[in-house]
C-alpha positions, 0 to 999 in steps of 0.5 A, spaced: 450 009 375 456 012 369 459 017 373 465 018 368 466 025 366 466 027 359 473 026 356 478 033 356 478 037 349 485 036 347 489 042 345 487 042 337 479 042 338 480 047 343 483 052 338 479 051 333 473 052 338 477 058 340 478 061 333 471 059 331 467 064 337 472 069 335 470 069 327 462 068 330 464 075 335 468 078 330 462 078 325 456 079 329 460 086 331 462 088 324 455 086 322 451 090 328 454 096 324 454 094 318 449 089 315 450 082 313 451 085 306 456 091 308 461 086 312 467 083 309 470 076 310 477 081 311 474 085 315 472 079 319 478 076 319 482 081 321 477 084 327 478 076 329 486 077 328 486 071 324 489 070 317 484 071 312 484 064 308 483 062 316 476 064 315 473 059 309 477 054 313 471 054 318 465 057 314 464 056 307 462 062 305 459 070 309 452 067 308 453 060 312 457 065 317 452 070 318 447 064 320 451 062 324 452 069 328 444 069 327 443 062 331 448 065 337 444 071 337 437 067 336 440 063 344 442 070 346 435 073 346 432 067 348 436 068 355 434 075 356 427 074 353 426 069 359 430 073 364 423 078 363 418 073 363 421 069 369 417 076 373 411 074 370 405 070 374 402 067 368 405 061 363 400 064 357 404 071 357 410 067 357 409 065 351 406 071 348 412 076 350 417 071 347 413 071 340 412 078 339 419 079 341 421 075 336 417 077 330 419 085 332 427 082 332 426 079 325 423 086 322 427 090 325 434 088 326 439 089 320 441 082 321 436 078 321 432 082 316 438 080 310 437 073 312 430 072 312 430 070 304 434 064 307 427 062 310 427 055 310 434 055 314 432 060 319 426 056 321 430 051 322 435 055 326 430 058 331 425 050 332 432 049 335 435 055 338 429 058 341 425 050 342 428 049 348 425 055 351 418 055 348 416 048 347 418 049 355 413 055 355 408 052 352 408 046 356 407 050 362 402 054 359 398 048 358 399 044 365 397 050 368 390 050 364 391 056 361 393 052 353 391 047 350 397 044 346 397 038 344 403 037 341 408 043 343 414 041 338 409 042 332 406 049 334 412 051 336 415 049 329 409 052 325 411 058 329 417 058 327 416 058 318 409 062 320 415 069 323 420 068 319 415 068 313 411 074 316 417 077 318 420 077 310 413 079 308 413 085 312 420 087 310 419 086 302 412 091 304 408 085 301 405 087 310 405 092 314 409 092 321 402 093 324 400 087 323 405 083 327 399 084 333 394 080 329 399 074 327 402 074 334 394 072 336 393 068 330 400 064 333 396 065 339 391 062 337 394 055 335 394 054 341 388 052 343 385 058 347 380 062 343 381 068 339 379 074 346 383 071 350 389 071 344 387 077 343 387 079 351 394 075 351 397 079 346 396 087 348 399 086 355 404 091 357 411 088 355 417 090 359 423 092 356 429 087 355 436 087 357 441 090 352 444 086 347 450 083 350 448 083 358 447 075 357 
């Protein structure tokens, strides 16, 4: 068996790591108060403490930075979304939390809501941020008896453009914020089980997640 341990970060990779999780920090913050549009690459740059040129030597331009601060907060969540439901006893409720949680950050949180018309890059950075953790889940539900999920990558993937894609409607007023019940049980429902028992699944008491920031 190869025992070799991977090779040490040399001293130029890890400050380019170093200052790349200073921009991404630097942003989400800036962001957090501000909006994705009211932030400045300046006003990043030098919350970072790095020199303003120093940030398009990283990320092409805002946008491509605020979807990478998205992606961290998308891994983020996925963790306090999991420290809630590893108190719960069934895997099915598991699933149900994660999905409504979601849909409730994608319409709720200023930095998600100005992204959502870069659907098609969303989705693809939530299948690989959040997949880990829900593909996971739905296997569990399903050995468990509770799903019926043949193929948990793909429900999993039309998971993720169904909330983004909803998330946008609710948030241009094509739908109202009312029916995230309704599409977390259609969701639900691509799993195999049927319609009262997503429906069942989806009112459950939800306890509270952690504070942003305590992961």
């Amino acid at each position: 068996m190869n025992t070799a341990e991977p090779p040490a970060e040399g001293r130029v990779a890890r400050r380019q790591r170093l200052v790349r999780e200073a921009l991404i920090r630097a942003a989400r913050a800036i962001m957090s108060e501000k909006g994705v549009d009211g932030a400045t690459m300046l006003e990043i740059a030098e919350r970072a403490d790095v020199g303003a040129g120093t940030v398009y030597n990283y990320f092409k331009s805002k946008d491509e930075l605020a979807v990478a601060v998205l992606e961290e907060m998308m891994s983020s969540l996925a963790v306090r979304i999991e420290r809630v439901t590893d108190t719960f006893d069934d895997p099915a409720q598991v699933y149900a939390y994660g999905i409504r949680t979601v849909l409730e950050a994608a319409t709720r949180d200023i930095r998600w809501r100005q992204l959502l018309n870069r659907s098609e890059v969303l989705a693809d950075a939530m299948y690989r941020r959040m997949g880990p953790y829900a593909i996971r889940d739905l296997q569990q539900a399903t050995a468990a008896g509770r799903f019926h999920a043949d193929d948990a990558e793909l429900i999993w993937r039309m998971a993720c453009h169904a909330i983004i894609g909803v998330s946008l409607a609710i948030t241009l007023g094509e739908m109202s914020e009312e029916e995230i019940s309704s599409t977390v049980v259609r969701l639900l429902c691509t799993t195999g089980i049927g319609i009262d028992a997503a429906r069942e699944l989806a009112h459950r008491h939800r306890p509270d997640l952690s504070p942003e920031g305590d992961d």
